[in-house]
C-alpha positions in Angstrom: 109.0 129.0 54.7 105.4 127.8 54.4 103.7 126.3 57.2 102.7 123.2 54.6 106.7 122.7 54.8 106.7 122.3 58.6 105.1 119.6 61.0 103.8 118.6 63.9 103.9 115.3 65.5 101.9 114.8 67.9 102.6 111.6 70.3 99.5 110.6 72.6 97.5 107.3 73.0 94.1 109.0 73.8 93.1 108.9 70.3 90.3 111.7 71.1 93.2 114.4 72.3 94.9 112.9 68.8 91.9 114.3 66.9 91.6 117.2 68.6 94.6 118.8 68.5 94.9 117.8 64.6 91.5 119.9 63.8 92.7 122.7 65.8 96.2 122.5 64.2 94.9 121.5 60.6 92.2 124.4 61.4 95.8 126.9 60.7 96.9 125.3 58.0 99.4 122.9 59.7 100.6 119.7 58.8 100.0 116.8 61.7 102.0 113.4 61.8 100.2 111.5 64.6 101.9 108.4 67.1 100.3 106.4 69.6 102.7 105.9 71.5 106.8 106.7 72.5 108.1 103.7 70.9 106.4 104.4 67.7 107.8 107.9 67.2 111.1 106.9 67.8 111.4 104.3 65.7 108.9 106.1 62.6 110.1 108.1 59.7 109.5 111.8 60.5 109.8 114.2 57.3 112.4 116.5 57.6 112.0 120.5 58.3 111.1 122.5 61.2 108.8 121.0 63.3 107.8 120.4 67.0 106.6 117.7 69.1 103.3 117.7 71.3 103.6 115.0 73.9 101.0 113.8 76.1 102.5 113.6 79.6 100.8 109.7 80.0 101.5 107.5 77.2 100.5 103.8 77.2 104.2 102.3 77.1 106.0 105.3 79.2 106.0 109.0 80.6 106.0 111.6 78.6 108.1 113.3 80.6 110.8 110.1 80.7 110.6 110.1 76.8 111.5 113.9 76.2 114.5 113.5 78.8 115.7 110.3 76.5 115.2 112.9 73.4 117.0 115.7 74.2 119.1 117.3 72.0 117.3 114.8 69.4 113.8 116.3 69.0 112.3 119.3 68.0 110.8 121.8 70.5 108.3 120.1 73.2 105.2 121.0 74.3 103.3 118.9 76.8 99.4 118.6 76.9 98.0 116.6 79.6 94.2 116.3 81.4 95.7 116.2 85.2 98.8 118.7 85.1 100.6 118.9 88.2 103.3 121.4 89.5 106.2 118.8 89.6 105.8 117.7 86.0 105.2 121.0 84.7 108.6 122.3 86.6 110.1 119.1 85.5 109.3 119.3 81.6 110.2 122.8 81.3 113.8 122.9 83.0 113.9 119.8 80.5 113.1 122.6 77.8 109.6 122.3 76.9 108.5 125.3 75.2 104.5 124.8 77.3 102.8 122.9 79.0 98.7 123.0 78.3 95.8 121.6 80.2 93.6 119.2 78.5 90.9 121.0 77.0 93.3 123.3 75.9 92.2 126.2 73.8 92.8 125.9 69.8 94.1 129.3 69.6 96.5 129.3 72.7 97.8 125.8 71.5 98.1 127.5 67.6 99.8 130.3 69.3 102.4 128.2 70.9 103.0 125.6 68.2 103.8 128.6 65.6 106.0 129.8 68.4 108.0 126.4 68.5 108.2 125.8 64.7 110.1 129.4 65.0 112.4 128.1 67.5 113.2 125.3 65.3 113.5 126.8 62.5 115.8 129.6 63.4 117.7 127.0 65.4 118.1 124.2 62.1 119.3 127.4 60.0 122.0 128.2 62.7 122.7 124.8 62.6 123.5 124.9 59.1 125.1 127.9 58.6 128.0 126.3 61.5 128.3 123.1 59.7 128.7 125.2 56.6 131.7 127.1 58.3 133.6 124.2 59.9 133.5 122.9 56.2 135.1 126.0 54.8 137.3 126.0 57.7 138.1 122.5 57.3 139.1 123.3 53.3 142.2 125.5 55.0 145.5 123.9 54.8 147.4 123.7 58.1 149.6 126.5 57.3 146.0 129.0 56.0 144.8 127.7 59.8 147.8 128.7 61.5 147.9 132.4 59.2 144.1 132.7 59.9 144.1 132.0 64.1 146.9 134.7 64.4 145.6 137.4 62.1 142.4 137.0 63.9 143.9 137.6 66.9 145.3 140.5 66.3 148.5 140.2 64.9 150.5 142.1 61.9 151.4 140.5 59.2 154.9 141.1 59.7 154.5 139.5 63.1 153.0 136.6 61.5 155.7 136.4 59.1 158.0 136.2 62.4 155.7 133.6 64.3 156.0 131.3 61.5 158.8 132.2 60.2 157.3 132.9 56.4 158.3 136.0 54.5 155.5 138.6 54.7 154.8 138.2 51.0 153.6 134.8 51.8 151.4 135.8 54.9 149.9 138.3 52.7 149.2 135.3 50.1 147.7 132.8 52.6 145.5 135.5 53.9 144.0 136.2 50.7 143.4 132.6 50.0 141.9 132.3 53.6 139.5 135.0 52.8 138.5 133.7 49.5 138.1 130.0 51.2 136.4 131.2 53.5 133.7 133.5 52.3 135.0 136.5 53.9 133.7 139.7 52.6 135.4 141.8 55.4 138.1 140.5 57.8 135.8 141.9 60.5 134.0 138.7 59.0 136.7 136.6 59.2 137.2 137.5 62.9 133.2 137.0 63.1 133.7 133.4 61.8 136.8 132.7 64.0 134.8 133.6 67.0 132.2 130.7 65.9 134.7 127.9 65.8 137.0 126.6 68.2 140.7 126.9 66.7 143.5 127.4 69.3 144.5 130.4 70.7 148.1 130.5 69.5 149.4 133.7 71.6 147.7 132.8 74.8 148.7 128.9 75.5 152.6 130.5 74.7 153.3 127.7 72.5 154.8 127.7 68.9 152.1 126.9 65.8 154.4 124.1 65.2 153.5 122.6 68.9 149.8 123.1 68.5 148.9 122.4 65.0 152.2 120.2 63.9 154.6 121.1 61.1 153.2 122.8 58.1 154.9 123.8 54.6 154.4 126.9 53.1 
């Protein structure tokens, strides 16, 4: 991905340290999306991508710092700027998870060097993200019975021992394994147990309860 498909938003109401950082991010070739202060980047449309967020620690209608903490888990990566840094806030905004935490003036190439950083972050992390939502949707595709077949074969059992679990003639086992495969984009069933590991089914064997208890009746 091109870093014109990526952006920054930078949130400051020193319109100077606005400028600044744009040239020395525009300077790379990024794209800039500038807000004066907290209220106006939470409530303004934001294009979608990777992308991090530059916050200025002292905004005119809050703190930074109080702003990231009523983000998280909603924003991209952080990175503070700020002309007076102190130890607290720094400690503070980076067990918050900010990414960095640069004096006002900062250098371009430092603050380059760590907004390339954070755009990597998020974009590995939005891919991830993606990729799981895909899975639970092929998972979710499964029948009850396919979810019941696939939790046990993927922990380990035969398929004759499925067979007796559920009491299912192997034949069928066999069938609603294949179909689990094929539903679930299985190459391998290494892969399969790789996927299983990535969502949250219940352990059948190990809460010694039937399927029928956990997951509710099921036809073949």
């Amino acid at each position: 991905m091109t870093d014109s498909a990526r952006n920054v938003f930078i949130v400051s109401g020193d319109v100077r340290v606005r400028c600044d950082i744009r040239r020395a991010l525009e300077a790379h070739g990024l794209n800039t999306v500038e807000f004066e202060t907290g209220a106006a980047y939470r409530g303004g449309p934001r294009p979608d991508g990777p992308a991090c967020l530059i916050l200025d620690v002292v905004l005119p209608d809050m703190c930074g710092l109080g702003l990231q903490q009523e983000l998280a888990g909603k924003c991209p990566p952080v990175l503070f700027v700020s002309r007076h840094a102190d130890v607290a806030s720094t400690v503070r905004a980076m067990k918050a998870g900010a990414l960095d935490f640069l004096t006002i003036p900062f250098c371009p190439d430092l603050l380059s060097s760590a907004v390339h950083a954070a755009l990597e972050v998020d974009a590995t992390t939005r891919a991830q993200r993606k990729r799981m939502e895909a899975l639970r949707e092929r998972h979710e595709r499964l029948s009850p019975r396919e979810r019941q077949v696939m939790c046990l074969v993927v922990s380990g059992l035969l398929n004759k021992q499925v067979a007796s679990e559920l009491g299912i003639s192997e034949v069928t086992v066999e069938i609603h394994r294949s179909r689990v495969m094929q539903k679930m984009g299985a190459a391998s069933f290494a892969g399969l147990v790789r996927m299983a590991e990535c969502l949250p089914p219940p352990r059948l064997r190990s809460h010694g309860r039937s399927p029928a208890a956990i997951f509710g009746p099921a036809g073949l």
